[in-house]
C-alpha positions in Angstrom: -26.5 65.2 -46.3 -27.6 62.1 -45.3 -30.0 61.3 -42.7 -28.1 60.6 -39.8 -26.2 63.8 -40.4 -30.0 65.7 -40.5 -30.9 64.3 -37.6 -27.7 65.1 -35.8 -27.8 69.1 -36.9 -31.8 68.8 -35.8 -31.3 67.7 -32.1 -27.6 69.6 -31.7 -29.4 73.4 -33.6 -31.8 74.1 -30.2 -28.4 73.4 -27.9 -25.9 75.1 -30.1 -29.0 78.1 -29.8 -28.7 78.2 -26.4 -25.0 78.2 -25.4 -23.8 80.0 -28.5 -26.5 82.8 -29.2 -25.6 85.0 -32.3 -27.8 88.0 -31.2 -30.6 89.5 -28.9 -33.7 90.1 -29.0 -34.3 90.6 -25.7 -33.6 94.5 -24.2 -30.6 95.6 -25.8 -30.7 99.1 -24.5 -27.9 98.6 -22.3 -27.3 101.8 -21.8 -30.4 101.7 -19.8 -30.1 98.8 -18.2 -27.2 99.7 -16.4 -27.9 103.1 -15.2 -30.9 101.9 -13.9 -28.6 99.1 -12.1 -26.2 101.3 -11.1 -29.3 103.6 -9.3 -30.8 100.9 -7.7 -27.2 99.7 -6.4 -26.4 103.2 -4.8 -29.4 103.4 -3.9 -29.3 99.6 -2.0 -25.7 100.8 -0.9 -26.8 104.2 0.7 -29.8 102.4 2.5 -27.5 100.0 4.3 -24.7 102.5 5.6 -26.2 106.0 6.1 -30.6 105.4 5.7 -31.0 102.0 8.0 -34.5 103.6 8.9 -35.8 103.4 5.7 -36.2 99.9 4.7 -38.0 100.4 1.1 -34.2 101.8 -0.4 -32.7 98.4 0.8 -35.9 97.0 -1.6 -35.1 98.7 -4.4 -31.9 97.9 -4.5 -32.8 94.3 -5.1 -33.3 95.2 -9.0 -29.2 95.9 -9.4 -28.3 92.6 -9.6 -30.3 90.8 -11.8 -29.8 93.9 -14.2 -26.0 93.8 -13.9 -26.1 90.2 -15.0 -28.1 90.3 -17.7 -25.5 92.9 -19.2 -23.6 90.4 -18.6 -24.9 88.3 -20.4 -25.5 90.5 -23.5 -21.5 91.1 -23.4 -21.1 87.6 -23.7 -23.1 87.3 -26.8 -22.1 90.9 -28.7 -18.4 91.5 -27.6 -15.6 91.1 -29.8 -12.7 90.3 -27.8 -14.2 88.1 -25.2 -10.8 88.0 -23.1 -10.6 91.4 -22.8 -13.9 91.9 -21.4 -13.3 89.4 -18.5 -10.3 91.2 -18.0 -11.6 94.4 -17.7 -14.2 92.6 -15.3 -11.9 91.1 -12.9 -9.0 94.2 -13.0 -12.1 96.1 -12.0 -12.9 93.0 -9.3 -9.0 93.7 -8.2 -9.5 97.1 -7.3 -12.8 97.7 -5.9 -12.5 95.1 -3.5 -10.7 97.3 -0.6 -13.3 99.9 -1.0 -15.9 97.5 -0.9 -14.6 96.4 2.7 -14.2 100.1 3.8 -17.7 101.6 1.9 -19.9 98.5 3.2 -18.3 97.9 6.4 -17.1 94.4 5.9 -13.8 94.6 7.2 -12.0 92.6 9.8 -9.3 92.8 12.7 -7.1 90.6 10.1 -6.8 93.6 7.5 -5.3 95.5 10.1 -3.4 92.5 11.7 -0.3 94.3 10.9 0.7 98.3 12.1 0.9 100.8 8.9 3.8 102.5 11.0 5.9 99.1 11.9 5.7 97.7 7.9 3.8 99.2 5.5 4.3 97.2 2.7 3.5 94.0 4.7 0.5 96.2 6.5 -0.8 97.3 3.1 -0.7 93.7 1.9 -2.5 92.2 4.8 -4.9 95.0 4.3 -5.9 93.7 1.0 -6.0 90.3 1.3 -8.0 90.5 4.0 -10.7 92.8 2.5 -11.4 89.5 0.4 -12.7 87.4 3.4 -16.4 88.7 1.5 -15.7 89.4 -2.3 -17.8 91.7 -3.8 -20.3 91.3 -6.9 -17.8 91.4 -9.3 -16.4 88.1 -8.4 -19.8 86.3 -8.9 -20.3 88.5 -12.4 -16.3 87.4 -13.4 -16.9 83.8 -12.7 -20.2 83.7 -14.6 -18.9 85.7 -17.6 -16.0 83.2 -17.8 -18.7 80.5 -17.9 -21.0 82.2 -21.2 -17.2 82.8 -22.6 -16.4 79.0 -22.3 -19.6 78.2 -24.0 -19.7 80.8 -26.6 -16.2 79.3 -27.4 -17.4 75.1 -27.1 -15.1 74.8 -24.4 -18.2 72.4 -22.6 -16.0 70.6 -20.2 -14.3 74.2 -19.2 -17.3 75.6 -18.5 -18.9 72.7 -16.6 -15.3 73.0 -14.2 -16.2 76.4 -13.7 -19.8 76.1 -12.7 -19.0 72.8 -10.5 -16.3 75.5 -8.2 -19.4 78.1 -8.2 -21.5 75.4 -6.8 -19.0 74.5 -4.4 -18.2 77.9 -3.1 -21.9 79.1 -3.3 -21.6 80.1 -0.1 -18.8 82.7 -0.2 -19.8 84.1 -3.7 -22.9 87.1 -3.2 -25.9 86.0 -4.3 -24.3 82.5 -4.6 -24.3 80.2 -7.6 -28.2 81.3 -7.8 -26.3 84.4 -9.3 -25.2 82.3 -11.7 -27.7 80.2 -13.0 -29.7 83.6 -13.6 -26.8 84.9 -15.8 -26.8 81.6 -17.8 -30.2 81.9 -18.4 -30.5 85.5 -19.6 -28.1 84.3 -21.9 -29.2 81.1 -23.4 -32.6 82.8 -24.3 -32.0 86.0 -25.0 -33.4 85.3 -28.3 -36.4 84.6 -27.4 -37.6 87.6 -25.4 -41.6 86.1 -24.0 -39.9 82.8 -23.7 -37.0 84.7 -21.3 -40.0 86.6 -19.5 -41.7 83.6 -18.0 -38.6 81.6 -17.2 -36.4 84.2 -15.8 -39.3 85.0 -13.8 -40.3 81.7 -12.3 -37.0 81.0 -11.6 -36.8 84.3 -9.5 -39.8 83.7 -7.5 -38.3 80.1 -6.8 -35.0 81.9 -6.0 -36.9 84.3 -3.8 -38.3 81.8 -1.3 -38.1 82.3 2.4 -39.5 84.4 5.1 -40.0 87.7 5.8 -42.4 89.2 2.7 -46.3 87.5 2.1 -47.4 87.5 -1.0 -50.9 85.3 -2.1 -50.4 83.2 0.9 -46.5 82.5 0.1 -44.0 84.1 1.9 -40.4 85.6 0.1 -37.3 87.1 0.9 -36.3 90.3 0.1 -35.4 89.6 -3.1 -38.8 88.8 -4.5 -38.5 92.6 -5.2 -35.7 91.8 -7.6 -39.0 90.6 -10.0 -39.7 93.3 -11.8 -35.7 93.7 -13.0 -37.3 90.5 -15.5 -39.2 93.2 -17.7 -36.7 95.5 -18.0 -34.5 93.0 -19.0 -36.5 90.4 -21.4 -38.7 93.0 -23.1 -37.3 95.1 -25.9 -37.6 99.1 -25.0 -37.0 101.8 -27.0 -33.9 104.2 -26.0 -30.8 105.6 -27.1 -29.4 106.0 -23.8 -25.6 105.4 -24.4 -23.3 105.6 -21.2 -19.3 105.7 -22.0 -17.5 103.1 -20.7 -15.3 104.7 -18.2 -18.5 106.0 -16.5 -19.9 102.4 -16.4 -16.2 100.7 -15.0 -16.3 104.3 -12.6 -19.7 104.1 -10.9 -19.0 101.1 -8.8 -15.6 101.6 -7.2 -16.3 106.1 -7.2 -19.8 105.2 -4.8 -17.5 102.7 -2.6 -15.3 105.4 -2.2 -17.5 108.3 -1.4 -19.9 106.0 1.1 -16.5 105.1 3.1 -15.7 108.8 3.1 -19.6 109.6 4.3 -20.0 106.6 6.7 -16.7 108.2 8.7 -17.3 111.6 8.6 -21.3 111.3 9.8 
């Protein structure tokens, strides 16, 4: 090899680390993670729609995300049909999004824009489309997944596309492309689990600034509570907690469900 070619492989190995990891060292008790997410998110989810006087389940439902994308993130890296998994992730987007109008009470006089009884084809149509005027977390998780799966494939220019229309819709995506930087940074140092731990959490109290919570003489927004959701993802636990995959692709769209159910009947 000569030495143009050694100095090439020495600058491109830390980038080639960082968009195409090969395995984690970071938590990979999955299984954990994301019942622990899924807690936190019925928990958040519950708090909003039938608890509004009790402010601290809103709180703890500020871990849910950061855990969600860091599974993300370790799908990216450990899955074996890359494809598939974004389009389990967006079918699930697809169908969760109705109930996420109903259970979370974002719908508005445009889903019902058209009478049931008068067209229902047209009615149910208009229904769903305009259940979308606030997309739920999946979008943000989809569009960040297909990100990691343009890098772990090289496709840099693909993946640069992608993150450009994140920026540019920040504002309608939930949690915004701040969402999506934290994904791609779970997963270009997941192998390096104290290294992960001190930049995933900076960049979380930087994410977390605004008004509302003082902490040493700063003030945060609620999702400074998200913090501790950085140790449970960058530092390896011990568990064999293993959660089949229906119950995983289930949980989100079953609570949407049973919260619209509750929010009308109480």
């Amino acid at each position: 090899m000569s030495n143009t070619a050694r100095i090439r492989t020495a600058l491109g190995s830390p980038f080639h680390s960082l968009t195409c990891p090969k395995q984690v060292r970071t938590n990979q008790n999955t299984g954990l993670i994301k019942l622990i997410a899924c807690l936190c998110m019925a928990i958040d989810h519950a708090g909003k729609m039938l608890f509004p006087n009790i402010p601290e389940m809103r709180l703890i439902g500020r871990l849910a995300f950061p855990l969600f994308a860091y599974g993300i993130a370790v799908g990216a890296v450990y899955t074996r049909n890359p494809l598939h998994y974004l389009k389990r992730i967006v079918l699930l987007a697809l169908i969760s999004q109705p109930l996420y109008a109903l259970g979370l009470a974002h719908e508005t006089s445009a889903m019902y824009a058209v009478s049931f009884s008068d067209n229902p084809l047209l009615a149910a149509w208009t229904f769903y489309t305009g259940s979308w005027h606030k997309p739920s977390i999946l979008l943000s998780l989809a569009l960040g997944l297909c990100i990691l799966i343009c890098l772990r494939k090289k496709q840099w220019i693909l993946a640069f596309f992608v993150y450009i229309l994140c920026e540019r819709f920040s504002s309608s995506l939930d949690y915004g492309v701040g969402g999506i930087r934290l994904m791609l940074l779970f997963y270009a140092l997941c192998e390096h689990p104290l290294v992960a731990l001190a930049a995933v959490s900076a960049y979380m109290i930087a994410w977390s600034s605004g008004s509302g919570y003082t902490f040493f003489g700063h003030s945060f927004g609620m999702r400074i509570y998200a913090l501790p959701a950085a140790i449970f993802a960058c530092l390896p636990m011990k568990s064999r907690l293993r959660l089949p995959k229906w119950f995983i692709y289930g949980f989100y769209p079953a609570h949407l469900a049973v919260l619209a159910i509750l929010c009308r009947i109480m």
